[in-house]
N, C-alpha and C positions, 0 to 999 in steps of 0.2 A: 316267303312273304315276311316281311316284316312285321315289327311290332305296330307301328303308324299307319302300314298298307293295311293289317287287319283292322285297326278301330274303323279306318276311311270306311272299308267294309260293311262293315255292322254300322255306322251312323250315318245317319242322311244331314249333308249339307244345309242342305234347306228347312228340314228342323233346328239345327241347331243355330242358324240365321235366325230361322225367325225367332224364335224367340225375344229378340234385341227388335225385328223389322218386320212390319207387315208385308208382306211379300201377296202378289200376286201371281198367277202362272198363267204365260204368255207364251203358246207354243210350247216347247222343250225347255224353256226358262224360267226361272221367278223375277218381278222385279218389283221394287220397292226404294224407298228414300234412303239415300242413302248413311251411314247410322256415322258417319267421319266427317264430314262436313253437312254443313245448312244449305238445305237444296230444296225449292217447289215443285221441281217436276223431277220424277224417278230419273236415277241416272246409272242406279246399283242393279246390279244383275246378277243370277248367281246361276252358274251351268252346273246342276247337279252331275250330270252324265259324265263331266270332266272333273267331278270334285273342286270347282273354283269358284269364287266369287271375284267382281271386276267391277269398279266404277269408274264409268265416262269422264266425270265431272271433274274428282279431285288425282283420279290415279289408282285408289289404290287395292291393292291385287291380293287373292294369297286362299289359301286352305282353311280348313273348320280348325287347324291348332292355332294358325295365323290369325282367324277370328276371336279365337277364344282370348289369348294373349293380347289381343290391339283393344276390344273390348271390356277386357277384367282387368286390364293393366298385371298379369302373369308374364312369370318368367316360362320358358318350354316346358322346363324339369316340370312343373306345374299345373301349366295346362295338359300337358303329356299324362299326367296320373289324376286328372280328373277326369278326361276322356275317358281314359282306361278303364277306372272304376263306371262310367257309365256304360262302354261297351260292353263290360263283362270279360274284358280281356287281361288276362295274367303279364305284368311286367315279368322281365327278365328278374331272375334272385341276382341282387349282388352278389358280388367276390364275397370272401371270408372276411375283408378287411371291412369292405361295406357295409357287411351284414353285422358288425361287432359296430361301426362307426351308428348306425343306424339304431339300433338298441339302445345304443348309449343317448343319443339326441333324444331317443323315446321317454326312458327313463327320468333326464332331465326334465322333458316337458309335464311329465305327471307330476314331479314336487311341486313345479311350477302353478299346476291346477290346482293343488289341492291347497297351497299358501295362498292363491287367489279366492277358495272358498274360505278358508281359516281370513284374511283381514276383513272380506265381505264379512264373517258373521260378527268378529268381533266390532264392526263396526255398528251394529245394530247393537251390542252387548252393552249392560250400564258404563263398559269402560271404553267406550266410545264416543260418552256425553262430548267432551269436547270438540270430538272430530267432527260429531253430529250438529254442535253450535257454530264450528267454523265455517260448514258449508254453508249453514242456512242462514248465515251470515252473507254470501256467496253466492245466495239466492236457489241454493240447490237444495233441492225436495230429494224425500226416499227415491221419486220416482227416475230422478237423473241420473241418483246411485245407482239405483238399480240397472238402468240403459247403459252405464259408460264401467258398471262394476268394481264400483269406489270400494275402500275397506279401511282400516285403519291399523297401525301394527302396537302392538301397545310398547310404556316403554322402560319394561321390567329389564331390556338385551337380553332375556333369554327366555319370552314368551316363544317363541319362532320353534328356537330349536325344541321345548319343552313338548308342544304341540305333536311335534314330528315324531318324539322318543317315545310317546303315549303311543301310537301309531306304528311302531317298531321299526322305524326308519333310520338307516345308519346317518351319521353326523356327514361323512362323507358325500352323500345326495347333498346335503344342503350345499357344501363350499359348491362342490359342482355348479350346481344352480346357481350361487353368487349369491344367496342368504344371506352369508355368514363375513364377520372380518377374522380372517385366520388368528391364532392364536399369535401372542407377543411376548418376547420374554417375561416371564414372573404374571402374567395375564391371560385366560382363558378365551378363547373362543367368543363373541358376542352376535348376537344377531344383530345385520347390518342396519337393518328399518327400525328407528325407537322412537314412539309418537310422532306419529307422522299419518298423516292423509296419504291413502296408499293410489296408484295409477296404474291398473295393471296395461301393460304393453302388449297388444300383440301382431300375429305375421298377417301377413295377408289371408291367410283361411281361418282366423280368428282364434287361432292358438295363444295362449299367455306364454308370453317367455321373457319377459322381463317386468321387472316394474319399477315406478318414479315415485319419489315420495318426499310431500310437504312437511316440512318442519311444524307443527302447533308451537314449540317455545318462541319467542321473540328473539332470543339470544342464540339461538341453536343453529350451526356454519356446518354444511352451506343450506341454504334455507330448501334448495331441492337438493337430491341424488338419486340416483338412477342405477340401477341394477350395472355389473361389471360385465365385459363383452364374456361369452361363455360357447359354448360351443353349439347352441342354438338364438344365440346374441350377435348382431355385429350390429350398431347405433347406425355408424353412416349407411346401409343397406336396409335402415328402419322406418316407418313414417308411422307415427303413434297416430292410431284412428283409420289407417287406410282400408281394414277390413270392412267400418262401415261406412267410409267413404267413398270407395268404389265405385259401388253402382248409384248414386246420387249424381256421383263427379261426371257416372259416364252419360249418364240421361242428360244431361245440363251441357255437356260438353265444357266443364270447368271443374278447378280443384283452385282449391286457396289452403299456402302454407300458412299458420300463424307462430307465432313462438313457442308458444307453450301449451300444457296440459288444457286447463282453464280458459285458455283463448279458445281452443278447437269447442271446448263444451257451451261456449256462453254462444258463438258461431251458429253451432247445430242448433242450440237453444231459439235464436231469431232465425232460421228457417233456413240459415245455409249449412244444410248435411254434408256438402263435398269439401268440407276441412279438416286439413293435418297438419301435424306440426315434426318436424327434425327436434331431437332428444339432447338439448342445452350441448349441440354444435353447430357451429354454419354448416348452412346447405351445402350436401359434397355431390359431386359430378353424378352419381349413383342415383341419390335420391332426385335430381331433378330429370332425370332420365324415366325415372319411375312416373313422375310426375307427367314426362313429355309422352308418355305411354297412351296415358288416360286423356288428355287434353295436349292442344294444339299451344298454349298462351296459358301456364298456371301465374297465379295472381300471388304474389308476396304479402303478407300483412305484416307491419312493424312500427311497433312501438313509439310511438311521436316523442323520442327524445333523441342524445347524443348518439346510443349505444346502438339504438334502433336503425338511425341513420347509418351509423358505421358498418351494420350488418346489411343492409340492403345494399350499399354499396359493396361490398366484399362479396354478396351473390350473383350481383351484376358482375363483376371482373371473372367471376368463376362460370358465367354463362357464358360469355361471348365467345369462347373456341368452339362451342358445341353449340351454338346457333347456327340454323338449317331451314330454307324457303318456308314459312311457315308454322317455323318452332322459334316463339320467344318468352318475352317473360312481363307482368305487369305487378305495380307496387302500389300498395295504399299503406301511405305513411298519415299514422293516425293522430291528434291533437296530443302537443305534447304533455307529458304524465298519465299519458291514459292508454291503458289497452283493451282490447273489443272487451272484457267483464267489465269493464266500467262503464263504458258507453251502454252498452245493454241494458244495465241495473238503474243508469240516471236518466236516460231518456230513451230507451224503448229499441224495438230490433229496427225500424223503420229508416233512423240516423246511423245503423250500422251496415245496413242492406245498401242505403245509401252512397257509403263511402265504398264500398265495396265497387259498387259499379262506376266509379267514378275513376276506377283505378289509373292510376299511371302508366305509359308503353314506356318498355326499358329506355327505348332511345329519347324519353324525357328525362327519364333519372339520371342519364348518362351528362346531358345535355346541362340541367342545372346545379349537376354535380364540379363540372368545370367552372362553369356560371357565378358560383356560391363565393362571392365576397370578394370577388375579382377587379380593378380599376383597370382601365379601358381606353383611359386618357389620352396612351402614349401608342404613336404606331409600333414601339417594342412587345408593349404587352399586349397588344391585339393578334400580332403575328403571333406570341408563345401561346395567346389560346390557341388558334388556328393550329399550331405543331403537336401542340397535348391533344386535340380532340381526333386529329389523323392518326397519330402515334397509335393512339389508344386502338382502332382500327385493326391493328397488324394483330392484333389477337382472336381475330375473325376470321376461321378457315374457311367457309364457306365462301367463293369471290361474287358469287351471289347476292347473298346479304353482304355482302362489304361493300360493293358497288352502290348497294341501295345505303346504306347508314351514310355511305362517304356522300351522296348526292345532297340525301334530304340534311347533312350538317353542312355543305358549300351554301345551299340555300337557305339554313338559318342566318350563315355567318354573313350572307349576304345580305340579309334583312337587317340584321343589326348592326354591320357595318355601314347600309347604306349605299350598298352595290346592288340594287335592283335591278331587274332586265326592264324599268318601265321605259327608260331613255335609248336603253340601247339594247337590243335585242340581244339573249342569249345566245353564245357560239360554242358548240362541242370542237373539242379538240379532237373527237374521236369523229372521222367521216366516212359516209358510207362510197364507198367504192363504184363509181359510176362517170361517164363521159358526161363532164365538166360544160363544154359547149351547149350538148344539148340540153342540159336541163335549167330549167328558168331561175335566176339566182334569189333568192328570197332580200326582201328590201325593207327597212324599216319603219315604221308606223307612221302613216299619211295622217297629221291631226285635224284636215279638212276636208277627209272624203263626206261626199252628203248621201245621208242616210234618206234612200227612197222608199216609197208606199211599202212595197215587197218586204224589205227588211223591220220593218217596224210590224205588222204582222206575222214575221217571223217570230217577234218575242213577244209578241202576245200569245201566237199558240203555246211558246215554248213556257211563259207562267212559271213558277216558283220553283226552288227547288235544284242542289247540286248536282242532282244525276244527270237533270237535261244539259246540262255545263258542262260535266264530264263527257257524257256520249256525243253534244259536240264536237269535242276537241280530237276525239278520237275520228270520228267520219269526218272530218276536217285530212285527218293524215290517210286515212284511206285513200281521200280523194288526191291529197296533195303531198305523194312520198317523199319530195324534200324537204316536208318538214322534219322529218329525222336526221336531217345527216344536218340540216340547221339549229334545231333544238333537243340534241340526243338529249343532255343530260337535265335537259326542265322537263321532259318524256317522262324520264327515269323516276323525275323528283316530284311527280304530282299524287296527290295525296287521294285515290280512289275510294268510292262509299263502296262500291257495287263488286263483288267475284267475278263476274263477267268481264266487266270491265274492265277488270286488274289481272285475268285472264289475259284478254285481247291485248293491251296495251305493253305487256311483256312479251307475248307473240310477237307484235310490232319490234320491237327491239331487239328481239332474235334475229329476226331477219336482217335487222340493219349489222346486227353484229356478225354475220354470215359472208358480209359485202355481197351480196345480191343488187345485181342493178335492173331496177322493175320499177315500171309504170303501174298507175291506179288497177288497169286489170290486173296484171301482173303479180301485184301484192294480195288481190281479193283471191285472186287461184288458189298463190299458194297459202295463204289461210284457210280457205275451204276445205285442203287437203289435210289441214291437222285440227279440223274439227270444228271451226267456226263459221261455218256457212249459215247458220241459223242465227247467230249474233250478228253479222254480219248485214244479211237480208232485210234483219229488224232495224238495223238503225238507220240503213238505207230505205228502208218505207216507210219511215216516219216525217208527214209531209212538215212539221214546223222545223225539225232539222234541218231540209233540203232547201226550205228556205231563207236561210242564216246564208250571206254572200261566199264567205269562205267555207263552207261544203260545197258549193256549187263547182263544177266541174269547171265550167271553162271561164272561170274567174281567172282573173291576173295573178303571176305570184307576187305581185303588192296586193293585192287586195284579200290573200288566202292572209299570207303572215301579218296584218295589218289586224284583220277581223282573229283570227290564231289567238294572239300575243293578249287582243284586251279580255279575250274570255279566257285564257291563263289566267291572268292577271286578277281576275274576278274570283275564279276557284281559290287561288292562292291566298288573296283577303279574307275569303270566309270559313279556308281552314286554320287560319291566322288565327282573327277572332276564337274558333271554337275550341284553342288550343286553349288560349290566353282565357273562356270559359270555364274551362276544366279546371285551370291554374285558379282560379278566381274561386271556383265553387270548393275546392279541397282548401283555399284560405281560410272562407267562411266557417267550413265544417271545425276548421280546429279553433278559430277564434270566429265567434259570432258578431263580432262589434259591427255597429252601423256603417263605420269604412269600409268593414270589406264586401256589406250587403250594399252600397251602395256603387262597388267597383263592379261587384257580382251585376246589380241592373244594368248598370248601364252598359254592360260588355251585351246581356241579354238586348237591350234595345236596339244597340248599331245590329246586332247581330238579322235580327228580326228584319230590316230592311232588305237583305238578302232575298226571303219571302216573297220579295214584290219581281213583279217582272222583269226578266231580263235587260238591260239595256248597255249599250255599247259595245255588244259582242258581234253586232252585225256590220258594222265597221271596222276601220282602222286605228280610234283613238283608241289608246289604252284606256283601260277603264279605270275608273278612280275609286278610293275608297269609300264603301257607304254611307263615311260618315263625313265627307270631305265639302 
């Protein structure tokens, strides 16, 4: 038996679930919400008998290390010797080599602890007046010190080592640790930290093993530094704060990187506890992996200046090979000269909480990063956007997410060039594989079908709100499967609120990419067979849907794509709007002037028309803008 077949042994699954899951037991099972995605109705299951856990909903599968790991954001080795020590079960001894490798990491980490208590007290010590005046300048109390384990180094260069020598500790521990700057010709040995606000670093189980440290002089280069990589150090594999990040990040289903020490603390400060920061480098492949661990979409914070911009772009370029069906990234670029300690300290957590949730999807950063200072004028330079923003593309392995980024950028550029599908229906080049004769050719928008009693009742059941818009469109192609092989890639490109729906609606496109040639039943089958019978049933018995002409079964295909196209067309304007909202409201936040609060309203007021009942979807005219 192995070392993992005895933990399984000795730990029951479903304790160690629950803990994270309310679990019920249903038969031979537990079931409960599940703890990886946002779900109302339980979908997570967990067969103790088999040692697995399994959810319907999102997918995903695996053992109590597999929970432990997806959960606490650990690596195996990790979760591997926390189980351990909870089962009661003896790891293998390392080799000889390991076992000297292993001492040695120990040993470091104790100088490590006990310099983290030596800057803690001297921080408290009269000669830490300054350090004490900087924070509280800073807005940080004992009591923040105390949570985040501030210190202070004094800046005699040889308080550090002097400390250690009282203590009978050879000078050697210290280089070790990265204390120290090695001696220099004709120059002794100095302790590396000299007045400075001290940061102790540490690993994921809350060990110190490094620390960052603020300059107090004015003149004193570089105004931070950070312990040297050491043999319990490697920075890019680091995220300062993530030991008490973790479980905030993993309840929340969110983590936010911010730049620095100070940013993470003024963060936790106004009530977001799931913030880290990477150690004065851009984010490396490691750390956001660490990130994609704990959350699905970790959020970037950055500095609303030049430097700040340059860095969020350079993390976007560094995402896009490792973006994966539901692994991206979001940014909140904050008022320029100001980072989250200032906002906090000048108006409150409120305007910070704010911006936070306001955040940016990569594929806007990406978008107005091309965008930024661009002339348009000429169709040379319309086409070099269009070639930069594909280009950029080819660094997305995933052909998943590359399909979707390539859609939803065909359809901005079509927005802003003025290639709408309003005049002429969208045509995929991609078709689905079927006899041609029999199927009824879809035809373009009748702008004088007359809208009867029946359909005007249809949108008054159907009242406010994008979701009825979206589930339309979908029981529209249920009913009328050539809508895919006519509008594959406005399918692709439509901007879903709902899981479900963004479920279903990639099902759909499976299929079409499959070349299956199937009629209305035909598609509702084999959807049943992977799991949507229940989504399915529901949007088929909902009587204002079945009302709208184009879900009706034995509509004309003019009158299905006719009725289709104006409630695209509808969705499409009011994700429009809510983009150009979002753009509007991160305006405001970083400059408040009456311009931008009065672009902010009125984007809010077209917006709001949305609200009112549906109209034009139950025909063939395209629908127009709400504001038109």
């Amino acid at each position: 038996m192995t070392v993992q077949d005895e933990i399984r042994a000795r730990l029951s699954l479903a304790d160690i679930v629950g803990r994270k899951v309310r679990l019920v037991r249903k038969g031979r099972e537990y079931v409960g919400l599940c703890p990886f995605h946002n779900e109302k109705t339980p979908s997570f299951g967990v067969v103790e008998e088999k040692g697995f856990y399994h959810c319907f909903g999102c997918g995903a599968h695996g053992d109590l290390f597999t929970f432990v790991m997806e959960t606490e954001g650990l690596g195996f080795r990790e979760a591997l010797e926390r189980l351990a020590d909870e089962a009661g079960v003896a790891l293998p001894a390392p080799s000889a080599q390991g076992r000297e490798e292993a001492q040695a990491r120990s040993g470091v980490m104790d100088v490590l602890a006990e310099a983290a208590t030596f800057f803690a007290d001297e921080l408290r010590s009269p000669r830490g007046a300054e350090a004490r005046a900087y924070l509280k300048g800073r807005g940080l109390d004992s009591a923040v010190a105390t949570q985040f384990g501030l210190g202070y180094a004094p800046g005699t260069g040889t308080a550090v080592m002097q400390h250690f020598k009282a203590k009978g500790m050879p000078i050697e521990a210290l280089r070790e640790a990265g204390l120290l700057i090695r001696e220099e010709e004709g120059r002794e040995a100095r302790d590396l930290f000299r007045h400075r606000v001290m940061f102790p670093i540490r690993d994921a189980r809350g060990r110190v093993i490094a620390f960052g440290g603020r300059a107090l002089s004015p003149d004193a280069k570089p105004k931070y530094i950070n312990s040297p990589e050491t043999r319990v150090f490697d920075k890019g594999r680091t995220l300062y704060n993530l030991d008490k990040a973790r479980e905030p990040a993993h309840r929340a289903r969110e983590i936010i990187a911010a730049e620095g020490y100070l940013d993470v603390i003024a963060l936790t400060r106004a009530g977001i506890g799931q913030a880290v920061a990477p150690l004065g480098t851009a984010l490396t492949e490691t750390q956001l992996e660490m990130m994609w661990r704990i959350a699905p979409e970790p959020t970037l914070c950055f500095d609303g200046d030049a430097a700040g911009l340059r860095a969020a772009h350079r993390a976007a370029e560094r995402a896009l090979p490792l973006l994966k069906p539901g692994q991206s990234l979001r940014f909140v670029l904050l008022p320029e000269g100001r980072d989250p300690d200032d906002i906090l300290r000048d108006e409150g957590a409120e305007p910070l909480k704010s911006l936070v949730s306001e955040a940016m999807p990569l594929i806007d950063l990406l978008w107005t990063k091309e965008l930024a200072g661009v002339d348009l004028r000429t169709p040379e330079r319309r086409a070099g956007l269009e070639t930069r923003l594909f280009q950029m593309l080819d660094a997305i392995g995933d052909q998943t997410v590359k399909g979707h980024y390539r859609a939803d950028f065909k359809a901005r550029l079509d927005q802003l060039f003025g290639r709408g599908a309003r005049e002429t229906p969208v045509r995929s080049e991609r078709r689905w594989p079927r006899d041609a004769a029999a199927r009824p050719r879809p035809v373009g928008p009748d702008p004088v079908l007359a809208q009867n009693a029946l359909a005007r009742r249809a949108r008054q059941g159907l009242g406010s709100g994008g979701l009825a818009r979206e589930e339309a469109l979908l029981l529209g192609i249920l009913r009328h499967p050539f809508l895919l092989d006519a509008h594959y890639e406005a399918i692709q490109a439509i901007s879903l609120s709902g899981e479900a729906m963004t479920r279903l609606r990639d099902a759909l496109l499976g299929l079409a990419a499959e070349g299956l040639s199937l009629d209305s039943q035909g598609v509702c089958d084999h959807l049943a067979q992977r799991g949507f019978a229940e989504t399915i049933k529901r949007l088929m018995a909902q009587p204002a849907l079945a009302l709208l002409r184009f879900t009706q079964a034995d509509a004309s295909a003019k009158d299905v794509e006719g009725g289709w196209l104006a409630t695209l067309a509808r969705c499409q304007d009011e994700a429009l709007l809510r983009d150009e909202l979002r753009q509007a409201r991160g305006a405001w936040a970083r400059d408040p002037s009456e311009a931008n609060r009065a672009r902010m309203n009125d984007i809010e007021q077209r917006l709001s028309r949305f609200e009112r009942p549906m109209t034009g979807e139950a025909g063939t005219r395209a629908a127009a803008p709400p504001d038109a």
